[in-house]
C-alpha positions as CSV (number, residue, x, y, z in Angstrom):
1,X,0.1,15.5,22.9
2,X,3.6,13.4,23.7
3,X,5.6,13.2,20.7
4,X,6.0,9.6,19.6
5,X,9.1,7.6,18.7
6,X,10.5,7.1,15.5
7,X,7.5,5.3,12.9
8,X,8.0,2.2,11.2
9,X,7.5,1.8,7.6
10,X,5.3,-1.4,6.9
11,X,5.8,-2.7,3.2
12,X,3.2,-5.5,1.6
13,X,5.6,-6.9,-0.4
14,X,3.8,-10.4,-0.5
15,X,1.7,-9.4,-3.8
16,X,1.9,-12.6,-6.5
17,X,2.5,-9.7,-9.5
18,X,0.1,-12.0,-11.8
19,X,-0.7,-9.1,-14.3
20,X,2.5,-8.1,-14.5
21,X,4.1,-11.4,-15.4
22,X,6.8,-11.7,-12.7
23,X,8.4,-10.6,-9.3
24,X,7.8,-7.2,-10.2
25,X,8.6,-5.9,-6.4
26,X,13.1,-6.6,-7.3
27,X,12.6,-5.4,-10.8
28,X,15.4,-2.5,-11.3
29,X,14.2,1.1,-12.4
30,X,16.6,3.1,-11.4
31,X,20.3,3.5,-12.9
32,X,22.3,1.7,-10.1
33,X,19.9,-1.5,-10.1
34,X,17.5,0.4,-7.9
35,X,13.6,-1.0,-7.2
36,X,10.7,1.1,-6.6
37,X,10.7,0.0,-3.1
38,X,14.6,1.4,-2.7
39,X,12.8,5.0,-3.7
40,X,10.4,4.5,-1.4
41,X,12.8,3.2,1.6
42,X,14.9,6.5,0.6
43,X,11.9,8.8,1.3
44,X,11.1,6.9,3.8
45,X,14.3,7.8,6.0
46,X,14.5,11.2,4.5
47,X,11.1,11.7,6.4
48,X,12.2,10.4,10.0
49,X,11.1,6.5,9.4
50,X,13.2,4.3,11.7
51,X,12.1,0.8,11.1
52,X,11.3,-1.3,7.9
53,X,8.7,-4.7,8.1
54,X,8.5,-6.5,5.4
55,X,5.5,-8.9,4.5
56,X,6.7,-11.4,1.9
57,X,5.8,-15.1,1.2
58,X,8.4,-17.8,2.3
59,X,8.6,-18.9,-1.5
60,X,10.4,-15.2,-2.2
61,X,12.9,-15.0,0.9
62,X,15.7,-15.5,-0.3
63,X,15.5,-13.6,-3.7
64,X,13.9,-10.6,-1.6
65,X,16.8,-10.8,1.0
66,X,19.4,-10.8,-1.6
67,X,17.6,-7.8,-4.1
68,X,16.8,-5.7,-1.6
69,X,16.2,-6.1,2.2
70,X,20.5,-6.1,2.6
71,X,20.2,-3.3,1.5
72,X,18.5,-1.5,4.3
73,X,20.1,-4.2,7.5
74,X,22.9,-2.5,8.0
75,X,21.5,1.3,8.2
76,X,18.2,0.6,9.9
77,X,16.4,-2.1,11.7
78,X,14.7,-4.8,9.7
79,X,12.3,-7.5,10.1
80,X,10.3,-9.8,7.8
81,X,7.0,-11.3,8.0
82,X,5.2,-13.8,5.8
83,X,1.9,-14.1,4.2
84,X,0.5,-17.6,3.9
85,X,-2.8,-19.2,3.2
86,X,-2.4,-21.1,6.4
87,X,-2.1,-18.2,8.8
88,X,-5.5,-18.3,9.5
89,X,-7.7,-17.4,12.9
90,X,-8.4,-20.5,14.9
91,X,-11.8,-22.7,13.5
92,X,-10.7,-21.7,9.9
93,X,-8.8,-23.8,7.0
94,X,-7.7,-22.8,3.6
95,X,-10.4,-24.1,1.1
96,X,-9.0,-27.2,-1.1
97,X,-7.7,-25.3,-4.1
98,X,-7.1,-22.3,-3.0
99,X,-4.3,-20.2,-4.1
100,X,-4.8,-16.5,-4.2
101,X,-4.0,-14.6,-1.3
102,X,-6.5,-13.4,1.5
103,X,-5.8,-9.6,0.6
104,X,-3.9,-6.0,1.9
105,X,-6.3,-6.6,5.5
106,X,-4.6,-10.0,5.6
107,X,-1.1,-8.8,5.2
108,X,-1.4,-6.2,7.4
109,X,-2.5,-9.0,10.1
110,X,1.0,-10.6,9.8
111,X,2.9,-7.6,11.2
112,X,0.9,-7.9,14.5
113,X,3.8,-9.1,16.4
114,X,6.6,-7.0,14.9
115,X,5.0,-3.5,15.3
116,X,4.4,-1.6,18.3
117,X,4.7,1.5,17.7
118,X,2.4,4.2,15.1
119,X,3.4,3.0,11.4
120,X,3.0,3.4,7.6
121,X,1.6,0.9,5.4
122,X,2.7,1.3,1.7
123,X,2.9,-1.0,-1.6
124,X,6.4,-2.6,-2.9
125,X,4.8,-1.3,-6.0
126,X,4.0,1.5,-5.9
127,X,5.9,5.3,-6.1
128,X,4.5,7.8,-3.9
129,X,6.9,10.9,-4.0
130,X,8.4,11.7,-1.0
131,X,5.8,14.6,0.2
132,X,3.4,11.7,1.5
133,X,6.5,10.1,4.0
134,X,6.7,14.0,5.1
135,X,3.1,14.3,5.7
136,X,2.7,10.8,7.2
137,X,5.8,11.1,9.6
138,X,4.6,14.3,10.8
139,X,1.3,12.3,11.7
140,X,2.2,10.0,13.2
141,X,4.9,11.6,15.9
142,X,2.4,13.9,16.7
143,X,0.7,11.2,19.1
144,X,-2.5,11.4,18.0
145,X,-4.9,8.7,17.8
146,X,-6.3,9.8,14.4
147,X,-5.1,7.1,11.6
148,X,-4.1,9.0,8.3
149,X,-4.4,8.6,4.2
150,X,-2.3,9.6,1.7
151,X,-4.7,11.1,-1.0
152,X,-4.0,11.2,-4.7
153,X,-6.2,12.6,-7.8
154,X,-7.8,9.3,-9.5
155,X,-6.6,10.8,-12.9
156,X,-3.3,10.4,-12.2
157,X,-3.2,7.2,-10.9
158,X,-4.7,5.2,-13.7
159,X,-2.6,2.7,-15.9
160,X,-2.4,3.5,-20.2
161,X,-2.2,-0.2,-20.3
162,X,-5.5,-2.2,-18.6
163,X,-7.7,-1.9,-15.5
164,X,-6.4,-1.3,-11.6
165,X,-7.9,-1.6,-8.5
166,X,-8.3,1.5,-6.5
167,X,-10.5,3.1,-3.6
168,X,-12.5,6.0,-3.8
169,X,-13.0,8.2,-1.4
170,X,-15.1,10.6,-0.1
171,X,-13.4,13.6,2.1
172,X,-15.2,16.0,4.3
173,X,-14.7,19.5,4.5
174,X,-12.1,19.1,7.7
175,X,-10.1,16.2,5.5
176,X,-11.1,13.6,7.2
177,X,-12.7,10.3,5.7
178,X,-16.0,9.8,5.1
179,X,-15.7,6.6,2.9
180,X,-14.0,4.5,0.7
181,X,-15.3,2.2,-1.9
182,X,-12.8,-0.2,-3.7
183,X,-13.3,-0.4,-7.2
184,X,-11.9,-3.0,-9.0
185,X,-12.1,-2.6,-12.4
186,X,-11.1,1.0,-13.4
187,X,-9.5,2.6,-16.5
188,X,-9.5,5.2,-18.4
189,X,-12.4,6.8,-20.5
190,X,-11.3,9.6,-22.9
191,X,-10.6,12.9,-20.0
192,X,-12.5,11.1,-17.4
193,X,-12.7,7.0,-15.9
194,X,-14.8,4.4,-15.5
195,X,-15.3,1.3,-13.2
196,X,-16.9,-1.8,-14.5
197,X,-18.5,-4.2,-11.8
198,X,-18.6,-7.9,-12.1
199,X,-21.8,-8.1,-13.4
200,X,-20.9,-5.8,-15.7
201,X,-22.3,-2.3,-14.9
202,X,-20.4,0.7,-15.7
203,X,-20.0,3.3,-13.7
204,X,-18.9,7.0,-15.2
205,X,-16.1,8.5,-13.0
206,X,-14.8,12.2,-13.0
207,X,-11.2,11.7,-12.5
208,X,-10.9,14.7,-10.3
209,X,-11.9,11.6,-7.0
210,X,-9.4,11.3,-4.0
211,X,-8.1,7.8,-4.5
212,X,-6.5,5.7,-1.8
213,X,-3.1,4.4,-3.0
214,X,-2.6,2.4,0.0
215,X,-0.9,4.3,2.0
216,X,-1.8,4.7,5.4
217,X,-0.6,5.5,8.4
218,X,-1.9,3.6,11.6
219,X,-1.6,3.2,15.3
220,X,-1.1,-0.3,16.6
221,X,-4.8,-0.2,18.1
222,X,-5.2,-1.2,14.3
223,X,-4.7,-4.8,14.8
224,X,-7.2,-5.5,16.9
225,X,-9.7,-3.6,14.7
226,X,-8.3,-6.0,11.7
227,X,-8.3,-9.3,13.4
228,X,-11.7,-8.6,14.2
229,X,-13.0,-7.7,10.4
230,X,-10.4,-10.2,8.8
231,X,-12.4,-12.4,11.5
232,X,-16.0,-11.8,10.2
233,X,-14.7,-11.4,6.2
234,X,-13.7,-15.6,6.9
235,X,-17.1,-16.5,8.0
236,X,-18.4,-14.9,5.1
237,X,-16.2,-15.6,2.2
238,X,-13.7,-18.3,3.1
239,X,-15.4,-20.5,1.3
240,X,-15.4,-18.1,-1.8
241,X,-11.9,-19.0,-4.3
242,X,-11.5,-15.4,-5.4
243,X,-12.5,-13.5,-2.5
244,X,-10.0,-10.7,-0.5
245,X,-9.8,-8.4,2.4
246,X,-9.2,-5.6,1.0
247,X,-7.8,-3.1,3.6
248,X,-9.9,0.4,2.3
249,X,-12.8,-1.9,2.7
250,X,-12.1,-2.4,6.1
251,X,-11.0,1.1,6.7
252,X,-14.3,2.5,5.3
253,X,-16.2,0.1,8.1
254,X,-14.8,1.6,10.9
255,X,-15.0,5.2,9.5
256,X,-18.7,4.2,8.8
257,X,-19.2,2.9,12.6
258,X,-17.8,6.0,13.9
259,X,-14.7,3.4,15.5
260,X,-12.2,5.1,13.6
261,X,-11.2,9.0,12.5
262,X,-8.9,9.0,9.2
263,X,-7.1,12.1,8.3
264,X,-6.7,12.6,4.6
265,X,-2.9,14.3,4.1
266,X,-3.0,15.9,0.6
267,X,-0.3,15.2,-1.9
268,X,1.0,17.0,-4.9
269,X,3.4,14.7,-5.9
270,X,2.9,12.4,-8.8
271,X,1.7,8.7,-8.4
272,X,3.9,5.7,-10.3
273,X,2.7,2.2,-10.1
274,X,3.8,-0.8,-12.3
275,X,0.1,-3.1,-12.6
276,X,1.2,-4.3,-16.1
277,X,5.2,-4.8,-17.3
278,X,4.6,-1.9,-20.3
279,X,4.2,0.6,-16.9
280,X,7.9,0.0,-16.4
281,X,9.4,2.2,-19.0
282,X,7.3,5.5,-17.8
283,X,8.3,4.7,-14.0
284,X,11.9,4.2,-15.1
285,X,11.6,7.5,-17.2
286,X,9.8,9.6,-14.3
287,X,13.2,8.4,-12.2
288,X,15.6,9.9,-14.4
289,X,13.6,13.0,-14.8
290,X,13.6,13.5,-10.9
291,X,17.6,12.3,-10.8
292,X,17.9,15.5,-13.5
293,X,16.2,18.1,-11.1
294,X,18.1,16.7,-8.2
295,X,15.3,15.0,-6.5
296,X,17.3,12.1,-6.2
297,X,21.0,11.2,-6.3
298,X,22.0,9.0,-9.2
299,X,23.2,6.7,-6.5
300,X,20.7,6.3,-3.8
301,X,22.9,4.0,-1.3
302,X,26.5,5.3,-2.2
């Protein structure tokens, strides 16, 4: 296979941050004023990354160009893209009273147009470590048509402080996907976890589960997939207040009809989200331990 060109780095920075309490994407954890996304974007370009998208809202633009994508628009190539309740497939309306987003498959949608080439999909939110950029760059300039997941233990990516969503997966013996379930309710129980449904079953997890942290790495044949199952997810939920797209949902359909192969890359690096404002202090801690073995500069952009 033909190497490929450079990938781009697609970040779903759109998220309203309603558990946390704020704009938790430009909140500083580093020493110099740094965001999680800044770590990320670092890794990123360690790796071989040579593009940044950004999905935002239009509500956030200028904070999020002043924080933190001026950062990045004078070393690499930058675009934004903006998730709205409006930016809907032809026949279809937002419901009267609608607010919450339309979900990760959504925001994925909005980068149609800006991406041509094999990319990654992460969350502003989330710290990955910079072995999954390797792995994912690696991927995705090899040319193949596989798409690829990051995975990471389910243990270790659990909040002290309230329930997360996350997708569970299950791997064959050749690390590719067989499925992913999102479960939306999970937290910690004693050494294990469990996952409470709406109707209020629990569910006893092991802990030891590859989780999808939402980061993916894709071809651009994705959007077609995606505009197709965002299409079908409208005609039968768009009428539902609370209902999303979630994009391991949609991953796990095409796995399931055989119309996609998913490559699951392995990763020994530590997972670091911020769900709830108390997860701040541990991420900010787990910075300054990785500035004191050298992992990072003290000054990312200086």
């Amino acid at each position: 296979m033909k190497p490929m060109a450079s990938p781009t780095l697609l970040v779903l920075a759109a998220g309203m941050g309603n558990r946390y309490g704020g704009l938790k994407q430009i909140d500083p954890v580093g020493p110099g004023g740094e965001t999680i996304m800044d770590y990320s974007i670092y890794d990123a370009l360690r790796a071989g990354f040579g593009k940044l998208v950004f999905v935002i809202r239009k509500d956030i633009e200028l904070r999020f160009k002043k924080a933190v994508g001026a950062r990045f628009e004078k070393r690499m190539p930058v675009e934004y893209v903006y998730q709205e309740l409006d930016k809907l497939p032809p026949g279809f309306s937002v419901p009267a009273g609608r607010t919450k987003p339309w979900g990760t498959m959504h925001a994925i949608l909005m980068a149609a147009g800006a991406i041509n080439e094999p990319f990654a999909v992460i969350n502003a939110d989330d710290f990955y470590g910079s072995e999954g950029y390797r792995a994912l760059a690696q991927h995705l300039q090899a040319g193949t048509t596989d798409y690829a997941m990051v995975g990471f233990v389910l243990r270790n990516t659990l909040s002290d402080f309230g329930p997360v969503s996350r997708g569970v997966c299950q791997v064959n013996d050749d690390d590719f996907l067989e499925s992913v379930v999102e479960l939306t309710n999970v937290e910690r129980d004693g050494a294990y976890a469990r996952n409470t449904d709406m109707a209020g079953q629990m569910t006893r997890l092991t802990g030891n589960e590859v989780a999808s942290m939402n980061m993916w790495g894709f071809t651009p044949r994705v959007f077609g997939q995606l505009g197709e199952q965002f299409h079908k997810f409208l005609e039968r939920s768009v009428s539902d207040m609370q209902s999303e797209s979630y994009l391991p949902s949609m991953v796990n359909d095409l796995v399931v009809a055989g119309q996609a192969r998913v490559k699951v890359l392995r990763t020994k690096d530590s997972w670091g989200g911020i769900t709830y404002r108390a997860d701040r202090p541990r991420i900010a801690e787990n910075i300054q331990r990785l500035i004191g073995n050298g992992t990072y500069p003290k000054s990312l952009w200086s």
